[in-house]
C-alpha positions in Angstrom: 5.4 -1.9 -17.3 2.4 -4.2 -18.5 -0.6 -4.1 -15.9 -3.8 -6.2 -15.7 -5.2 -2.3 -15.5 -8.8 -3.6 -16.0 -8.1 -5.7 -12.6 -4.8 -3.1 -10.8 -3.8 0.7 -11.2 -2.1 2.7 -9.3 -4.4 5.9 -9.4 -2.2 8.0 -7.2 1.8 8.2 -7.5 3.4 8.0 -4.1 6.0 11.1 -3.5 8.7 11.0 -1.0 10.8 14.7 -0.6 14.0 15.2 1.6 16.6 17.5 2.0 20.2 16.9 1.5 20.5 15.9 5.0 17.2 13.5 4.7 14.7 15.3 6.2 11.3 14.6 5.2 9.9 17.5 3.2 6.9 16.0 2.0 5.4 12.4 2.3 2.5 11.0 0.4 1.9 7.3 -0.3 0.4 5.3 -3.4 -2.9 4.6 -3.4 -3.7 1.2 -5.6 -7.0 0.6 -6.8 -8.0 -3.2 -6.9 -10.9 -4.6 -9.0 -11.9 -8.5 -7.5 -15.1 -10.2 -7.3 -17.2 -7.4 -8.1 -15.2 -4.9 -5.4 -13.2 -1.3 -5.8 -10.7 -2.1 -3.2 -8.3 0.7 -2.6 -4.7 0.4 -1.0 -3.8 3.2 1.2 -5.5 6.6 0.8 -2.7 8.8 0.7 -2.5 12.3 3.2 -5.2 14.5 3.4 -3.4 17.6 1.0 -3.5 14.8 -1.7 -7.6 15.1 -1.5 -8.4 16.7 -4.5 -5.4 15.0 -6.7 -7.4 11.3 -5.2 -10.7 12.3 -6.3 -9.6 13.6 -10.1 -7.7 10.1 -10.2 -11.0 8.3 -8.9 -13.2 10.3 -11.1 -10.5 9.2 -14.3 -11.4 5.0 -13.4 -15.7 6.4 -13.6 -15.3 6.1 -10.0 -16.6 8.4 -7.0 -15.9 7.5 -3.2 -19.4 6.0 -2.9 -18.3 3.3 -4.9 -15.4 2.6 -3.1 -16.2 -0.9 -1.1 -13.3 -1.2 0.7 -9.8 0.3 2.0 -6.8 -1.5 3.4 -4.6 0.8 5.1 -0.6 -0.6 4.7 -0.1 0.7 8.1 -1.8 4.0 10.2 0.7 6.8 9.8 -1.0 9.5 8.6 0.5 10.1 5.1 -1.4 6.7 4.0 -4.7 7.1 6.0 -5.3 10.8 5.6 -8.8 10.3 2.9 -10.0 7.4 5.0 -13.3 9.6 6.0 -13.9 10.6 2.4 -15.3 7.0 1.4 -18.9 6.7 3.1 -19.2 2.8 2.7 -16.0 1.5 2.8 -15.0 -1.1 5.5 -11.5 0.0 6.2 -8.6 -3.2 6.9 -6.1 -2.9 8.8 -3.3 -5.0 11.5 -4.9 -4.6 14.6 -1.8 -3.3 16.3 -2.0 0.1 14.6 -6.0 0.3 14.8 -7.1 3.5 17.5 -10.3 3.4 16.0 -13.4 1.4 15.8 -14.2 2.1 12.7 -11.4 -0.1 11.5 -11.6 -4.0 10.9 -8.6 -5.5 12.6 -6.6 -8.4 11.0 -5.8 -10.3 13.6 -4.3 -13.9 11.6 -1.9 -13.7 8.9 -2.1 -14.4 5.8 -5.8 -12.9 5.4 -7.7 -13.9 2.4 -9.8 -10.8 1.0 -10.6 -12.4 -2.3 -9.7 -15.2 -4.4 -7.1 -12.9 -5.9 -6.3 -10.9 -2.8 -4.1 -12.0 0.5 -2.7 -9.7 3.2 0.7 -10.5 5.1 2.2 -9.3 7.9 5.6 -7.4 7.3 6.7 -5.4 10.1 9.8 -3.4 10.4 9.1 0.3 9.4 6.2 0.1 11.7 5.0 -2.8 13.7 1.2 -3.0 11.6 2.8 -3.0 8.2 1.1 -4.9 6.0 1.4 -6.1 2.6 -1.2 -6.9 0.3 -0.7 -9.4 -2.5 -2.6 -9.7 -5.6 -2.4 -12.7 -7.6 -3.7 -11.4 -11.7 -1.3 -12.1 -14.7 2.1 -11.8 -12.4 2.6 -11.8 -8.8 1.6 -8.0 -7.6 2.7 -6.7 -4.1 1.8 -3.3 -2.5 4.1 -2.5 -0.2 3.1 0.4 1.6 6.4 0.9 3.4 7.7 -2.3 3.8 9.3 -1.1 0.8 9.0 2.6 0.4 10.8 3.0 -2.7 13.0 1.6 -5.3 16.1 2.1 -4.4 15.3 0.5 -0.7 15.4 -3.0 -2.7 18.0 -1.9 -5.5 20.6 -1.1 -1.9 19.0 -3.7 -0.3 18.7 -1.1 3.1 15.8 -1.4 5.2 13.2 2.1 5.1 15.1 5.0 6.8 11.9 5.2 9.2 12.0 1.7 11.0 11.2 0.3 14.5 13.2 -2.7 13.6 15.8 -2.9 10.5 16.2 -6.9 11.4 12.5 -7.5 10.8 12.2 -4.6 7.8 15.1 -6.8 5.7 13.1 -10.1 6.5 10.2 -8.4 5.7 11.7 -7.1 2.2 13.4 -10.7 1.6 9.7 -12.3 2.1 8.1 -9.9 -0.1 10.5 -9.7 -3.0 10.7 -13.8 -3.0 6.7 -13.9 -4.4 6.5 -11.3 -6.1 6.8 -10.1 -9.9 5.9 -6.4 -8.9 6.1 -4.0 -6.1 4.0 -1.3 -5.6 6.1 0.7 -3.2 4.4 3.3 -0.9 6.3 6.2 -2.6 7.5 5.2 -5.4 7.0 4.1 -8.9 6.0 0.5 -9.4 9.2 -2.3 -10.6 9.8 -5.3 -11.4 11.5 -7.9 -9.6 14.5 -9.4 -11.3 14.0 -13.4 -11.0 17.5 -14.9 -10.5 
């Protein structure tokens, strides 16, 4: 798959592990790097075991958490928020439903213009601050977080197994998948979007 990588990478794969039976066994999400206007934006920040994989992959883009500028958490479970603290400068986004903390900058209104290139919706459904943040390069780029946690949630066309509301998590998906060219699931690999 063709990336704009000078502008998008995904620095960390997200991993998703159950048992036969579904149990979660292990849980980390994706974490995007963004380049706009002069920024290293990151998406998500993965759980805190990933630590050391995040900073290889930062340290691979000439990057350290320093110059990290901003985070934008896809929602505040802890399997996408657990590095947060490691990135000194960074103002941290994220829906104000989910925010505990002040450190956070609550988005209030949706859509939320970051950049020129960069807008933040509002998809709940597997949690009620889901996000997803849009990035307008090339094609059409949408990360997900766990609006659409992997692959084969839009190849089924089922809403996440972890939901607070499977009506809202299809609309969500349906909304998503109508803009966009590619996801960038939150534990998953990235695809494309078959345009009918």
């Amino acid at each position: 798959m063709n990336f704009d990588t000078n502008k998008i990478a995904v620095i960390l794969p997200g991993l998703l592990v159950r048992t036969e039976t579904g149990i979660i066994l292990d849980a980390r999400s994706s974490v995007t790097l963004i380049r706009s206007e002069g920024l290293n934006i990151l998406v998500d920040t993965s759980l805190v075991e990933s630590r050391s994989m995040l900073l290889q992959a930062l340290q691979a883009q000439n990057l350290t958490p320093e110059n990290i500028n901003i985070i934008v958490n896809t929602h505040c479970h802890r399997d996408h928020v657990g590095n947060n603290e490691v990135f000194p400068h960074a103002r941290i986004y994220a829906h104000q439903v989910g925010v505990q903390k002040r450190k956070f900058i609550k988005i209030k209104s949706f859509p939320y213009s970051l950049t020129r290139e960069i807008e933040i919706w509002e998809t709940p459904g597997h949690s009620w601050d889901s996000i997803t943040v849009l990035v307008k390069l090339d094609k059409m780029y949408a990360i997900t977080g766990d609006a659409i946690p992997l692959k084969g949630n839009y190849e089924k066309w089922i809403p996440p197994v972890i939901h607070v509301d499977a009506e809202r998590a299809i609309e969500s998906m349906k909304r998503i998948v109508e803009v966009a060219d590619i996801i960038i699931p939150g534990h998953d690999s990235p695809f494309l979007i078959e345009k009918k």
